[in-house]
C-alpha angles and dihedrals in degrees: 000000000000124000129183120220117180103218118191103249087242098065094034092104094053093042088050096050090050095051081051084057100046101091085203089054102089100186135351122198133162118244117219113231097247088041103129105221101183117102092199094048090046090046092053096050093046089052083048098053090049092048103246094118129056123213109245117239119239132174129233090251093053096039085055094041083059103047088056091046 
């Protein structure tokens, strides 16, 4: 299981080092802001980039018609 804490950047060393003490706690890491943690997102763009996937074309009015969804 994977949780998500947002930690103050101040605090982040001493966060860190107490993850590293909690036996149950297999592996702590900080996450960058822009850091894409979806694999299924991650898998997609890299298809794109090598050219296995093709962007589906969508029109203003539907593009529209999915942001207000």
């Amino acid at each position: 299981m994977k949780i998500v804490v947002d930690i103050d950047d101040s605090k982040l060393a001493f966060v860190m080092e107490f993850f590293k003490n909690v036996s149950f706690i297999k592996k702590a890491r900080a996450i960058t802001p822009d850091e894409i943690t979806n694999p299924e997102i991650s898998h997609s763009m890299e298809a794109y980039e090598k050219g296995k996937l093709k962007p589906t074309p969508v029109n203003l009015k539907e593009l529209k018609v999915m942001m207000d969804a």
